[in-house]
Wavefront OBJ file of the C-alpha trace (Angstrom):
o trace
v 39.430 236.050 158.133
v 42.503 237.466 160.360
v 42.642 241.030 160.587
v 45.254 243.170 159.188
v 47.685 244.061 161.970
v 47.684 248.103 162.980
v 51.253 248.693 161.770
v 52.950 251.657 160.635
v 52.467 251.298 157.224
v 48.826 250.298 157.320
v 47.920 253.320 160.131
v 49.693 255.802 157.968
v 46.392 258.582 157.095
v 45.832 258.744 153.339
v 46.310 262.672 153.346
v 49.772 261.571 154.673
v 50.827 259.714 152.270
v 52.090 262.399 149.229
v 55.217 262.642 151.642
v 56.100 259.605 151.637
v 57.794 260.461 148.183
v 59.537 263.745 149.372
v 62.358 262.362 152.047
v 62.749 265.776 153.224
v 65.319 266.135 156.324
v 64.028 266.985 159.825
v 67.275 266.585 161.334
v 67.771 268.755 164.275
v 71.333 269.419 162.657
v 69.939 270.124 159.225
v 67.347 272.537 160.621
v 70.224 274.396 162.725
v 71.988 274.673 158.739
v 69.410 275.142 156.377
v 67.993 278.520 158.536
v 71.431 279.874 158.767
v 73.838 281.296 156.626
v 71.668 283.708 154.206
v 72.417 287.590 153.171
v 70.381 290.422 154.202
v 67.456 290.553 151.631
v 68.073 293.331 148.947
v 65.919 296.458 149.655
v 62.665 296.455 147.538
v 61.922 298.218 144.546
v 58.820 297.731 144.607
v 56.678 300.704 142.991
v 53.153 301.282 142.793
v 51.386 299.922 139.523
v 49.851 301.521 136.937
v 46.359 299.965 137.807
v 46.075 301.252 141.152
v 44.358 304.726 140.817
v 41.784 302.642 138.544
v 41.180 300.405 140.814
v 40.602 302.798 143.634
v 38.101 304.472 141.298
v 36.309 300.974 141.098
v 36.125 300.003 144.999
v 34.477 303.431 145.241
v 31.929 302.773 142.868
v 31.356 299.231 144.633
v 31.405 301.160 147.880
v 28.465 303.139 146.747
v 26.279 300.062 146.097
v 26.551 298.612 149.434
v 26.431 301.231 152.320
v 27.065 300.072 156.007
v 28.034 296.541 154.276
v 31.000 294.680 154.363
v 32.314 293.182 151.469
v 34.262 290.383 151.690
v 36.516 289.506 148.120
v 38.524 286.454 147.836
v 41.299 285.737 145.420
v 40.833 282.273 145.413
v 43.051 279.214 146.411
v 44.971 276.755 144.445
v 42.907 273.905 142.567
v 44.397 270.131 142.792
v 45.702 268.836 139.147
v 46.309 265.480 140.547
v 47.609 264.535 143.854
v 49.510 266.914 145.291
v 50.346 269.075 142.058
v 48.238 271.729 141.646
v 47.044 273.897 138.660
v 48.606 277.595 137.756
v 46.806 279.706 140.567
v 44.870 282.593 138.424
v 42.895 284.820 141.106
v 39.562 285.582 140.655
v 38.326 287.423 138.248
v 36.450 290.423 140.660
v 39.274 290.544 143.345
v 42.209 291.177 140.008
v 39.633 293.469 139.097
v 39.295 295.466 142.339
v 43.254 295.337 143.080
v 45.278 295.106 140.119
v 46.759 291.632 140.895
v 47.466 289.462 137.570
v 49.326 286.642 136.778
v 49.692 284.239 139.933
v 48.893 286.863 142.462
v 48.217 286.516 145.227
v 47.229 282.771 146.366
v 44.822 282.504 149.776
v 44.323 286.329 149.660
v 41.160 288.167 150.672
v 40.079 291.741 150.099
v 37.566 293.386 152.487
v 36.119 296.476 152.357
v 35.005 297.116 155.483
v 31.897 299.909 155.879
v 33.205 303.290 157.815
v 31.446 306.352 158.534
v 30.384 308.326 155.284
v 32.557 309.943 153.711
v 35.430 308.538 155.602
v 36.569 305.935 153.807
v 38.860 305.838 150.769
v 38.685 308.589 148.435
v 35.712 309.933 150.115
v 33.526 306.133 149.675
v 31.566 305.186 152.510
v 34.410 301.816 153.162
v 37.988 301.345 153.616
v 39.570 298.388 152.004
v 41.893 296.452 153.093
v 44.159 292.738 151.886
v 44.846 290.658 153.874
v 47.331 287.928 152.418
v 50.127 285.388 153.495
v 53.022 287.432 152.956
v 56.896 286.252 153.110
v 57.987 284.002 155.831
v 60.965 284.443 157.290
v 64.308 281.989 156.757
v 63.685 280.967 159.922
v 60.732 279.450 159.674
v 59.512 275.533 158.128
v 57.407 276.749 155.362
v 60.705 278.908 153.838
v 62.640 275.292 153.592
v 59.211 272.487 154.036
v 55.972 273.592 151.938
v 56.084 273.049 148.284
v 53.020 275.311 148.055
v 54.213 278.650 149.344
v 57.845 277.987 150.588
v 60.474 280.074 149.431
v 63.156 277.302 148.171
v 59.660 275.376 146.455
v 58.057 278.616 144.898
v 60.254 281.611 145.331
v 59.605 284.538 147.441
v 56.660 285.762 148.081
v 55.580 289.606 148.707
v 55.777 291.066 151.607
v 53.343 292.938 153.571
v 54.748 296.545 152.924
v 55.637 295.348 148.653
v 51.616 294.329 148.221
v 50.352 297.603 149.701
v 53.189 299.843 147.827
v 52.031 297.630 144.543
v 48.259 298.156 144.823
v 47.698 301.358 146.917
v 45.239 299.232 149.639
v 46.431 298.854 153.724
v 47.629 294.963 153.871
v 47.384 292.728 157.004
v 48.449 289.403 157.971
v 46.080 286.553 156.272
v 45.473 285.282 160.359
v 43.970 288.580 160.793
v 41.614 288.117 158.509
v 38.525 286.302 160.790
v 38.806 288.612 163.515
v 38.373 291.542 161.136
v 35.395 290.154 158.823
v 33.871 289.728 162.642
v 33.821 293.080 163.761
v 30.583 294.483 165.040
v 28.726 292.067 163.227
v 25.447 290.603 164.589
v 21.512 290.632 164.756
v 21.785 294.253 164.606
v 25.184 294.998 163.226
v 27.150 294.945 160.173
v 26.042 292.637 157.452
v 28.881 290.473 155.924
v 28.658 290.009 152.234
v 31.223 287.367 149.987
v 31.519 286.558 146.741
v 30.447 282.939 146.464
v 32.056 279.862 144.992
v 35.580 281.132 145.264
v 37.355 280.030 148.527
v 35.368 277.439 150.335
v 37.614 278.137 153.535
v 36.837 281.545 153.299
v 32.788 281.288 152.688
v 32.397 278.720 155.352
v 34.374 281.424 158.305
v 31.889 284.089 157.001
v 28.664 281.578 157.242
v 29.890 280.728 160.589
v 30.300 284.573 161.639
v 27.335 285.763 160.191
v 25.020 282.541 161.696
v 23.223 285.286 163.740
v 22.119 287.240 160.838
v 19.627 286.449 158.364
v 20.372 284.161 155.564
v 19.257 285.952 151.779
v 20.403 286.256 148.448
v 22.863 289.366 149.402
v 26.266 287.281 148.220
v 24.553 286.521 144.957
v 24.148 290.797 144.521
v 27.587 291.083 145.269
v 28.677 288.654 142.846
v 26.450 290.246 140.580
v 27.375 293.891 141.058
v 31.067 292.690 141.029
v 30.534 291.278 137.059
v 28.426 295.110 136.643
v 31.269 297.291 137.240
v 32.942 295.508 134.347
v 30.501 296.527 131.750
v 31.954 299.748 131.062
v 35.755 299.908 130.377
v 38.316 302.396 131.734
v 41.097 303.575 130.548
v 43.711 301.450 132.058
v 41.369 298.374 130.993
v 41.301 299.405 127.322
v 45.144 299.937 127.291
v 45.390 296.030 128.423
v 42.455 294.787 126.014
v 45.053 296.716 122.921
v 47.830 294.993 124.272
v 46.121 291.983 124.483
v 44.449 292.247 120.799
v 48.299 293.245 119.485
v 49.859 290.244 120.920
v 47.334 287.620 119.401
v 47.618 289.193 116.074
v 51.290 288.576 116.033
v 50.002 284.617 117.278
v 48.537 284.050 114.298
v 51.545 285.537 112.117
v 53.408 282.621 113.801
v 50.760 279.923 113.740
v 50.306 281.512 109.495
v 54.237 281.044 109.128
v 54.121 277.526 111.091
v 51.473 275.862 108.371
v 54.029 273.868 106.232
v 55.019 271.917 109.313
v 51.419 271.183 110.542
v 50.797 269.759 107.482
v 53.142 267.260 107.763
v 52.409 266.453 111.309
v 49.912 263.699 111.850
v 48.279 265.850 114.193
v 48.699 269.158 112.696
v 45.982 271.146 114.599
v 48.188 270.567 117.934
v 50.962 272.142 115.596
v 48.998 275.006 115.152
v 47.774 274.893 118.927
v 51.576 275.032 120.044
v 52.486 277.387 118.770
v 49.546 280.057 119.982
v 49.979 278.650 123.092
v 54.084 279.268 123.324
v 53.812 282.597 122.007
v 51.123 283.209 124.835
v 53.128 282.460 127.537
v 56.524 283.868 126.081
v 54.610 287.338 125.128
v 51.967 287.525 128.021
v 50.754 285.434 130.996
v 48.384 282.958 128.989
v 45.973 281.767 126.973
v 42.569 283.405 127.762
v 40.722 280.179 126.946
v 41.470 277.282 125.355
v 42.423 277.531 121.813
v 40.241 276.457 119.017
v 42.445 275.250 116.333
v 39.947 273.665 114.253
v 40.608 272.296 110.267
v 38.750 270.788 107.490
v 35.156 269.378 109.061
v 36.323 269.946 112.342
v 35.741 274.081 112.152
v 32.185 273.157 112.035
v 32.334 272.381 115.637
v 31.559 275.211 117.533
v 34.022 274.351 120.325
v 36.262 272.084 119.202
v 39.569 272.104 121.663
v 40.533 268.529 121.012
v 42.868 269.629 118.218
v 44.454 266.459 117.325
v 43.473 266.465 113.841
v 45.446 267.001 110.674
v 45.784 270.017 108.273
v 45.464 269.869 104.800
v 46.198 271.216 102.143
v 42.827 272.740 100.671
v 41.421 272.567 103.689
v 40.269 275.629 105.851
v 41.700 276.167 109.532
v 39.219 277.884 112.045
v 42.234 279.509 114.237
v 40.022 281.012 117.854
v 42.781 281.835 120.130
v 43.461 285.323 122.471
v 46.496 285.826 124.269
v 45.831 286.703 127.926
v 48.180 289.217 129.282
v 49.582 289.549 132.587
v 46.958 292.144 133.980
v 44.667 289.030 133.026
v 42.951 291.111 130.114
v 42.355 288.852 127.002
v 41.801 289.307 123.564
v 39.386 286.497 121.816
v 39.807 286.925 117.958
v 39.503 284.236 114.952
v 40.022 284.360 111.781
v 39.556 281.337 108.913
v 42.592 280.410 107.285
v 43.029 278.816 103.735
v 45.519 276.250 104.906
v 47.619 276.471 101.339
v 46.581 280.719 101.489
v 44.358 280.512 98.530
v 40.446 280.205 98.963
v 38.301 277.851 96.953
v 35.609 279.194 95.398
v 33.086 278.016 97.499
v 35.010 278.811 100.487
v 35.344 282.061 99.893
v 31.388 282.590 98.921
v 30.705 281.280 102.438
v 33.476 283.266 104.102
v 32.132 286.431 102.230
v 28.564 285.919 103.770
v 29.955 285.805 107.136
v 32.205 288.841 106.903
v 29.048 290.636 105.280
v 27.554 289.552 108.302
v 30.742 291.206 110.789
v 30.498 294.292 108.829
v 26.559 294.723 109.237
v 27.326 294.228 113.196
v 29.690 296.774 112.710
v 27.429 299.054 111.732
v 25.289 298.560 114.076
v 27.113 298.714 117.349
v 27.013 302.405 118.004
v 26.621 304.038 121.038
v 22.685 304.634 121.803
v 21.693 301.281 120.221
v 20.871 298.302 122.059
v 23.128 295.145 122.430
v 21.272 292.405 121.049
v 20.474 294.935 117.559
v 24.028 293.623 116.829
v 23.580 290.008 116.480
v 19.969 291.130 114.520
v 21.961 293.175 112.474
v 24.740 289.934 111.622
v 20.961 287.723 111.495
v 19.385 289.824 108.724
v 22.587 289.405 106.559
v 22.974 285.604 107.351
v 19.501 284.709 106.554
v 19.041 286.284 103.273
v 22.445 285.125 102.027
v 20.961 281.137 103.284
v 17.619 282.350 101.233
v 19.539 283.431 98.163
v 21.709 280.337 98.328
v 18.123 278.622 98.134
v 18.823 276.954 101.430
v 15.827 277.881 103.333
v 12.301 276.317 102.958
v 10.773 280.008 103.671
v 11.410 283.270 102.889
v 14.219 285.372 104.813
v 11.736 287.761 106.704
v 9.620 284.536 107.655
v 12.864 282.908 109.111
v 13.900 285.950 110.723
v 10.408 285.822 112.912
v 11.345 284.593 116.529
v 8.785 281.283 116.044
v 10.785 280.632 113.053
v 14.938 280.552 113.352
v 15.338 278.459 110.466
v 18.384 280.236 109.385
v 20.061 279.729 113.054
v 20.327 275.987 111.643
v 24.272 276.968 110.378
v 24.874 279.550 113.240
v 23.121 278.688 116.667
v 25.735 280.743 118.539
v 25.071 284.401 118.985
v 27.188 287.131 117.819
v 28.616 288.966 120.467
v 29.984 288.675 123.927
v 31.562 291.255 126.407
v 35.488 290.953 126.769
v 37.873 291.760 129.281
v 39.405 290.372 132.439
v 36.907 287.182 131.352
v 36.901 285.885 127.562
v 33.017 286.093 128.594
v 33.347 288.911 130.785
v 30.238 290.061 132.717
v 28.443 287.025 132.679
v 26.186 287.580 136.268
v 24.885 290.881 134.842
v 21.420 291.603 134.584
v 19.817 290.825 131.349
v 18.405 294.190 131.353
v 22.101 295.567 131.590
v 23.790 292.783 129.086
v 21.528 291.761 125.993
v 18.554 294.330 126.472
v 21.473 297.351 127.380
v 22.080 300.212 125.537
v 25.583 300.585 124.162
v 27.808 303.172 125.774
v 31.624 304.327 125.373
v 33.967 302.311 127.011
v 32.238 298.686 126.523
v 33.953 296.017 124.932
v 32.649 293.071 122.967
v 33.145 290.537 120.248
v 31.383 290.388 116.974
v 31.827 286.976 115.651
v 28.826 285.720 113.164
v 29.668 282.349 111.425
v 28.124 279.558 109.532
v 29.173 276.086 109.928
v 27.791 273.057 106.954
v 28.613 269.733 108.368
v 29.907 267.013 106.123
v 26.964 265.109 106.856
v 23.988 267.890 106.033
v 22.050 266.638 103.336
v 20.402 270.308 103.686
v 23.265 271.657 102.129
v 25.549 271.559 98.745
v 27.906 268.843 98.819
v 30.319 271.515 97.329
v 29.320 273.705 100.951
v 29.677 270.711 103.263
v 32.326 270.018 105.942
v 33.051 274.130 105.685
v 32.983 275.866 108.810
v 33.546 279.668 108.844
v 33.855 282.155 112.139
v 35.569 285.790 112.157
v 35.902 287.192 115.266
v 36.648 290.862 116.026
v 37.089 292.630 118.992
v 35.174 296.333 119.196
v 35.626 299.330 121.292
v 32.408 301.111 121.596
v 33.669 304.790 121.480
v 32.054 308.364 121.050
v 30.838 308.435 118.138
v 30.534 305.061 116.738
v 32.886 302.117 117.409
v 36.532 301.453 116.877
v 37.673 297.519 115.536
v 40.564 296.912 118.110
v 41.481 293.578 115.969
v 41.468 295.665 112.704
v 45.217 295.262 111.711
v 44.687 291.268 111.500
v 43.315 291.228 107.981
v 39.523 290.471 107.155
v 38.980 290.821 103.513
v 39.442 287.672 101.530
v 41.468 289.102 99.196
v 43.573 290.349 102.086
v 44.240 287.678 103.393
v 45.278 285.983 101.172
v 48.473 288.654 100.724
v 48.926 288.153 103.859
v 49.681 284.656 104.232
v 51.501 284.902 101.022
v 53.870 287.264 102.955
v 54.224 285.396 105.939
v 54.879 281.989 103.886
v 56.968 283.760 101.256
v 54.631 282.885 98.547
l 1 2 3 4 5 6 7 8 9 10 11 12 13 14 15 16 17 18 19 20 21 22 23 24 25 26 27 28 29 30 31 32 33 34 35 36 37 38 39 40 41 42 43 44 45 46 47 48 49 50 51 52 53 54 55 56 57 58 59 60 61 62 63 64 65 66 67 68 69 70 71 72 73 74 75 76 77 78 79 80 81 82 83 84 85 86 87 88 89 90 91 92 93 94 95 96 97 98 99 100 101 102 103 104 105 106 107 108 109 110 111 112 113 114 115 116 117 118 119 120 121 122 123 124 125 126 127 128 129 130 131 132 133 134 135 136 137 138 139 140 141 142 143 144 145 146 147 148 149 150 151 152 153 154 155 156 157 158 159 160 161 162 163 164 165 166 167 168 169 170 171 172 173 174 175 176 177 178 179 180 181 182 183 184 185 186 187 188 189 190 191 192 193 194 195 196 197 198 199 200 201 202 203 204 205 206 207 208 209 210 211 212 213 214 215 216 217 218 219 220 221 222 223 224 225 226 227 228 229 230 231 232 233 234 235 236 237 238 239 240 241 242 243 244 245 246 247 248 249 250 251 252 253 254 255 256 257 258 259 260 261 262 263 264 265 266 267 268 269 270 271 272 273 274 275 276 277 278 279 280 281 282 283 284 285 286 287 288 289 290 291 292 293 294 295 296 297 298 299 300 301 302 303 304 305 306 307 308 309 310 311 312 313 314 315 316 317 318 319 320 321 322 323 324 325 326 327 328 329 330 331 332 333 334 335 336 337 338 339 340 341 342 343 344 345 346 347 348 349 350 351 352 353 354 355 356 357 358 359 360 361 362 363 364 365 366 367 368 369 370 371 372 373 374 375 376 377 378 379 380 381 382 383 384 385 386 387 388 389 390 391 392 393 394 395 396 397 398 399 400 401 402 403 404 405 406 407 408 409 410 411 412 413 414 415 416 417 418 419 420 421 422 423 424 425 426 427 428 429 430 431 432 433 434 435 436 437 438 439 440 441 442 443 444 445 446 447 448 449 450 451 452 453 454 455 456 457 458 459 460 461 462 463 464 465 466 467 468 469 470 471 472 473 474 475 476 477 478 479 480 481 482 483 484 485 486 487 488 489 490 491 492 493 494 495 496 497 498 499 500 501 502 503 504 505 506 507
């Protein structure tokens, strides 16, 4: 066998090879044009936002958990669809957290808070933070004409330097600056270098290398963990964004309500329904918070189902789980059950009943001084005596409710509640002592959302109860002196719903 020649086309690296579609000039002649010719840039007006006193406030409190530390906070990089298209960038959740960046900022950046002497950092805190980022390149330069990832003529234009640290309040530097600063003064006996983990490979893999003198531990997992802690307990600017959030998906589902005729007479009505959250997401705010749920007939007794490419039909019930994410990156996470024609059957409504019995027994119990996981008992004690009285268990309700027992948890093996916020499952590294075993204060946020799904299949069950799948989902302020439904003006009550829909679909 002759071997194939080393030509051109055969040498050509396979990283290469995505340009081989792009015929972009190089000309020395084109170069000489394309950099030339362009107006002054208009002066910015470029104000500082509304989160950045907040987030201050937070960095301090992080500050105060990790003296003489440094902390090292990346936003993330962009993630590979296919080739060389990549997904919407969406930083991560602890660095939007710590400076107030939504939406799509801000690609490669890094936040470090780097330890100073006490009491002379910011606001007092024992560091001073700082973001370092890739900020605007010049006209002059390849990347404004060449890069499809951060080029101006690809992308638009990106921040500059002095717009990023007017925007957030925090000192910026130049994203090259970035190693030399992480390695300050660190060492055997020096600072101690701390990064959140599993965010920017790049990133993690400078810090290993810098910090190869120190002792390895379990210090990046605490920071990842405190980062998720300081979440637990909303503040002001945070529940203003949650409200926003919670108002736009209720108008969602007055749209997906008033766009039921024509998913009915789609083939694959559930993507109907699906499109029409999702375009009112992104017209209204920056997202989806997760992917929507639109679940119909037998289909809504699948927990998860995301698939939606299923029809709706008449008499049928649509499981609608959907939150518009706004451009802070706060999301709402709300569902409601939806007779597809807007009139419940009676046994869907007797199932629907038990569950909101169950919502307004969580309710009740998510006050402050009581304990997180009395919430889901509460929504437990109503769902397994309604199963008993329905003659549906083989034991009594109180044996059921015994942990060795469960047999109720058959139709609802979710649990009932979940903190919300910059994450649809916000606060998921905290301790267990400070997430299901904590006691509710003001200012958390969380779902209550009990349900009961019957398969079509459970020969456990009715056939009059099976292939009906029921969730409602509310979002709840924990306030003062009791709680405060922030998902309230999307009606709950069967009977309200029902006028609802019948106003929306001029019935």
């Amino acid at each position: 066998m002759t071997e194939t020649p080393d030509t051109p086309e055969t040498s050509q690296p396979l990283a290469d090879r995505g340009s081989n579609r792009s015929q972009r000039p190089s000309s020395g002649e084109f170069l000489r044009f394309v950099t030339s010719g362009w107006a002054e840039r208009p002066a910015s007006d470029v104000v500082r936002g509304p989160a950045a006193d907040f987030t201050s406030a937070r960095r301090s409190r992080l500050s105060a958990q990790f003296p003489g530390q440094r902390l090292v906070v990346p936003a993330g990089t962009f993630r590979t669809r296919s080739n060389d298209t990549d997904y919407r960038f969406r930083p991560h959740s602890a660095f939007a957290h710590l400076t107030g960046l939504g939406v799509e900022q801000e690609p490669d950046a890094v936040l470090v808070l780097h330890p100073v002497e006490d009491g002379t950092g910011d606001e007092g805190s024992g560091h001073r933070a700082v973001l370092y980022i890739r900020p605007l390149a010049g006209r002059d330069t390849d990347e404004f004409f060449s890069d499809s990832r951060y080029g101006e003529f690809w992308v638009g234009a990106r921040p500059t330097l002095e717009d990023l640290e007017t925007l957030t309040g925090i000192r910026t530097r130049h994203l090259d600056d970035l190693r030399d600063g992480v390695a300050k003064d660190v060492g055997a006996d020096g600072v101690q270098v701390l990064v959140v983990p599993g965010v920017d490979e790049a990133v993690e893999a400078a810090v290993d290398e810098i910090r190869a003198t120190e002792a390895a531990g379990g210090r990046d997992e605490k920071l990842a963990e405190a980062l998720s802690e300081l979440r637990l307990v909303k503040d002001a600017y945070e529940v203003e964004q949650l409200r926003l959030a919670v108002d736009t998906t209720i108008d969602g589902f007055a749209r997906v309500v008033r766009a039921l005729p024509d998913a009915t007479r789609h083939p694959r009505g559930e993507r109907v329904v699906e499109g029409t959250f999702i375009g009112h997401a992104r017209q209204e705010g920056n997202a989806v918070g997760y992917e929507t749920i639109a679940a119909a007939g037998e289909h809504a007794t699948t927990l998860h189902w995301i698939d939606n490419d299923g029809a709706v039909r008449t008499g049928d019930l649509l499981l609608l789980d959907a939150g518009v994410e706004v451009d802070s990156l706060y999301t709402a996470d709300v569902t409601r059950t939806l007779p597809v024609d807007g009139r419940f059957t009676e046994p869907q409504r007797r199932v629907y009943q038990a569950v909101l019995d169950a919502a307004d027994a969580a309710f009740a119990a998510a006050v402050p001084g009581a304990l997180f996981r009395d919430v889901h008992a509460a929504a437990m004690d109503v769902i397994a005596h309604r199963l008993a009285d329905w003659g549906l268990l083989p034991v009594t309700a109180e044996e059921s409710l015994e942990p060795e027992n469960q047999h109720h948890r058959r139709w609802m093996v979710h649990g009932t509640s979940h903190h919300l916020g910059i994450d649809v499952h916000d606060c998921a590294l905290a301790r267990k002592e400070l997430y299901l075993d904590a006691v509710l204060e003001p200012g958390m946020v969380f779902t209550i959302e009990p349900g009961l799904y019957f398969k079509s299949d459970d020969l456990l069950v009715p056939e009059e109860l099976r292939g009906i799948g029921v969730r409602i989902e509310d979002d709840v302020l924990v306030t003062a002196d009791g709680n405060e439904n922030l998902s309230a003006a999307l009606p709950r009550d069967p009977d309200a719903v029902e006028a609802w829909m019948a106003g929306l679909l001029g019935g």
